[in-house]
N, C-alpha and C positions, 0 to 999 in steps of 0.2 A: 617471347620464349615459348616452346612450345609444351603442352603439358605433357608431365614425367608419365611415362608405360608405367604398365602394370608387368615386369618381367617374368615369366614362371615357368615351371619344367614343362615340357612336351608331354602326355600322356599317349601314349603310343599301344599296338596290339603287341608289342615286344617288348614293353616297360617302359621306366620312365626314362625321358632323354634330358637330359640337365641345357639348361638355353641361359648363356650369360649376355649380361649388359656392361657397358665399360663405362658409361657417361656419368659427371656429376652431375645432381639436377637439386633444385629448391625441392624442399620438403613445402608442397602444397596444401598446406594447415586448413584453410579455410575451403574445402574440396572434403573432408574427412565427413559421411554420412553420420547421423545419429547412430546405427547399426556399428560403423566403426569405433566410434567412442565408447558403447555399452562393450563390444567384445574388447577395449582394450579394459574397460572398469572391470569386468566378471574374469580378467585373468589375472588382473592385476592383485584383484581383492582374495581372491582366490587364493594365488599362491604367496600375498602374505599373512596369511592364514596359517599356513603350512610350513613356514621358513623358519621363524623364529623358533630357536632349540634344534635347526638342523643347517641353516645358512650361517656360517663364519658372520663371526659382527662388522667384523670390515665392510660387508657387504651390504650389511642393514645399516650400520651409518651411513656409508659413500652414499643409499640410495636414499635416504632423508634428507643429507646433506644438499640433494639435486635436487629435494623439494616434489618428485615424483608424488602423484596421486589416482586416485581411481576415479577421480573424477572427471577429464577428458585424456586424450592424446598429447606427453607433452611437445612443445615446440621445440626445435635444436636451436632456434633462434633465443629461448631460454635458458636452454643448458649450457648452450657453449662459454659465454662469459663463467660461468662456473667451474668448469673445467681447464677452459684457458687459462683463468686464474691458481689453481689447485696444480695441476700438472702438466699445462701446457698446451694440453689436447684438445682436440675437437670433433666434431660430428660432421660431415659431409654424405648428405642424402643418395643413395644408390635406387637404381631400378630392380634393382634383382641378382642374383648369384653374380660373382665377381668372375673374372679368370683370375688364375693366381698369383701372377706376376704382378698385377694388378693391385688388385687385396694387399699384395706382401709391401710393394711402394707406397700404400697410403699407410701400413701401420709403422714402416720406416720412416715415416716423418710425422710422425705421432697424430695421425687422423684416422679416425675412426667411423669406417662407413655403414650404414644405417639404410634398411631398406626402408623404402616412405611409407607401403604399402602394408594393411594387417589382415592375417587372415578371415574368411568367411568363418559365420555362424558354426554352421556346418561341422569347420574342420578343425572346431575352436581347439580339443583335446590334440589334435598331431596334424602335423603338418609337413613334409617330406622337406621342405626347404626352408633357408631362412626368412623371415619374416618382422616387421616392427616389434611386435613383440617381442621375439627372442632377441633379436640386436637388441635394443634399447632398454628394456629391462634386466636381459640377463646377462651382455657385457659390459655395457656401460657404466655403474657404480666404480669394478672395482677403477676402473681407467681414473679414479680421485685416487687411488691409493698408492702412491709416490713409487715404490717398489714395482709393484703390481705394472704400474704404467712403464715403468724400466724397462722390462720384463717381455712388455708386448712392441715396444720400439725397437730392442736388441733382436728380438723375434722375426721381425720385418728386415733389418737387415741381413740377417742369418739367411732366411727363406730366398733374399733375391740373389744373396750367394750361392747355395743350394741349388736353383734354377739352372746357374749359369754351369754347375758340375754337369750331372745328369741324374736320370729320373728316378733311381733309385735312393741316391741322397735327398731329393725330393719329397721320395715317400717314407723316406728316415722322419724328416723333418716336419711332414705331417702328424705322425704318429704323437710327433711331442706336444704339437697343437691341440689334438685329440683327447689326448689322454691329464692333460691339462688345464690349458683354456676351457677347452668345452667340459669334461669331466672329472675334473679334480677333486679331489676331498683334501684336506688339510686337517692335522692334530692341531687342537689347543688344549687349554689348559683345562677348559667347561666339556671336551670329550670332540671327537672326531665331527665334522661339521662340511659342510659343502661349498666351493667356493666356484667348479665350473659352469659358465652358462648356462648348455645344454641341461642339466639337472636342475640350477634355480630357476627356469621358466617351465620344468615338467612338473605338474601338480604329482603324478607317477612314481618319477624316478628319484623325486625329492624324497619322497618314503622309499622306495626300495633300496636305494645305495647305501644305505644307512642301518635299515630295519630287517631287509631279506638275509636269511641265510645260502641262497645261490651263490651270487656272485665274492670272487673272489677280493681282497684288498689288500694291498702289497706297497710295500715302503717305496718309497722313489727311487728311480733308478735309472738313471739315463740311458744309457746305452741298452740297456733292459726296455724301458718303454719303447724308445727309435726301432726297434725289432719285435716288436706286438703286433698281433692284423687288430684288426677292431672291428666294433658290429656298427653299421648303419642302421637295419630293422628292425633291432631289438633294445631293449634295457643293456645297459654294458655287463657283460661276464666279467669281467675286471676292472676293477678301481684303482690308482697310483694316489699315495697318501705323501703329501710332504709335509717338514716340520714348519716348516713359516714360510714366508713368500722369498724373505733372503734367499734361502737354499732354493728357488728355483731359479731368481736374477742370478744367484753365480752359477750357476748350469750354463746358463750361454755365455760365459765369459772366455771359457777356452774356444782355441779354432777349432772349429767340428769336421775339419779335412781329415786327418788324422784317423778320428771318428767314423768319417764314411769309408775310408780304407779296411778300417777292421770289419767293420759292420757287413761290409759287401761280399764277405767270403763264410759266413751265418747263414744257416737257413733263419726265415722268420719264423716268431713263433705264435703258435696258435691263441686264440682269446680267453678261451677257457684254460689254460693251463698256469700254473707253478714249474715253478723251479728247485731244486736243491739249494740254490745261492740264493735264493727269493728270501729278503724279510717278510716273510708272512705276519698279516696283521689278525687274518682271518680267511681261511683256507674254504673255499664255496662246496656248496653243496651238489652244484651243478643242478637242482631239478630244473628241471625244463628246458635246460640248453641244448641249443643245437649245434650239431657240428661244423654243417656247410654256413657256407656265405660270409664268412670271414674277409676282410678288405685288409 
């Protein structure tokens, strides 16, 4: 077998070009430099530091439960029996950014893929793409949470539905990923808490989503989120807060055809804004935000 790429964006004098890889490959454990292990220990340690009193607990068991530590890189040849057992799921090693039809058929059959590869020293605080890090630290726990994993399997086959509409249902159907999976917040009982990736792997945005007065936070709203742009190079101007994870599994429960017919005759709406009909949880302040480059 030959050994797994190092997949990564293009840096180009135009910007960056996103370069995907389709192949599953062995997570090459014994290949991880000392430098790899420390940068996963200093992020790891790092951001749980910072999590507890702002990470849902769900998310701090699931990731005990997986036995995660800062002391090397773990294997998926570890985890998986634990997760196979828990919810089914599994870890399957990628080279680097997915295409998405791709992505959407491995979380349709409850796998979950995992870049092998961890950021440099360097670029330990941001990184434009995914990385072992953020997959395995910051999705992987909740994927032990029965619901949660529901959730991200109904998700997968939504999306390859999606696909087969066209691109605008597409970009419906991102948005919910986005505004979710990767940056969710969730009400409990102990006070509003963070439950998406995106934010539990940013040492950053774990305090700001929570602690800034900028950004806005807004009750869940489906058809409201699927019609949001969202920011790639910044901290998010808006937050979608659900009551528990139930209320997000039945969100896909209806067929979202229906869904993309109303949606497609909407304009989208911008990141920084409120609504009238918005459950405002907390209405931002806007400093610092920019206008452009909304996705």
């Amino acid at each position: 077998m030959n050994s797994p790429r190092r997949v990564q964006h293009q840096q180009t004098d135009r910007g960056t070009i996103p370069v995907y890889a389709t192949g599953v490959v062995e997570q090459p454990w014994d290949t991880y430099t000392k430098t790899d292990h420390q940068v996963w220990g200093q992020l790891f340690a790092r951001q749980r530091e910072v999590l507890p009193g702002r990470a849902c607990q769900e998310f701090l068991d699931s990731q005990n439960a997986l036995q995660m530590t800062a002391e090397a890189i773990p294997k998926f040849s570890d985890l998986n029996p634990i997760l196979k057992a828990t919810t089914g799921w599994e870890l399957v090693g990628v080279e680097g950014l997915l295409p998405e039809f791709t992505f959407f058929e491995h979380l349709a059959n409850r796998r979950f893929p995992v870049t092998w590869w961890i950021r440099a020293p360097e670029h330990i605080d941001y990184i434009s793409e995914p990385d072992l890090f953020h997959d395995l630290f910051g999705h992987v726990p909740l994927l032990m949470n029965p619901i949660f994993a529901d959730y991200m399997e109904a998700y997968g086959r939504g999306a390859m539905k999606a696909h087969g509409i066209n691109e605008q249902a597409l970009l419906n159907l991102t948005r919910l990923y986005w505004y979710t999976v990767e940056f969710g917040l969730i009400q409990t009982a102990a006070g509003l808490r963070i439950y998406g990736s995106g934010i539990v792997s940013s040492k950053g945005e774990s305090i700001y989503c929570l602690e800034s007065d900028a950004p806005n936070r807004i009750g869940f709203d489906l058809e409201r989120i699927m019609s949001t742009q969202y920011r790639i190079d910044t901290f998010q101007q808006s937050y979608f807060v659900i009551n528990d994870f139930e209320q997000l599994f039945e969100a896909t429960r209806p067929d979202f055809a229906p869904i993309y017919d109303r949606l497609a005759d909407r304009s989208s709406i911008p990141a920084r804004e409120t609504l009238e009909s918005d459950r405002v949880l907390h209405r931002g302040t806007r400093e610092g935000f920019s206008t452009d480059a909304d996705t």
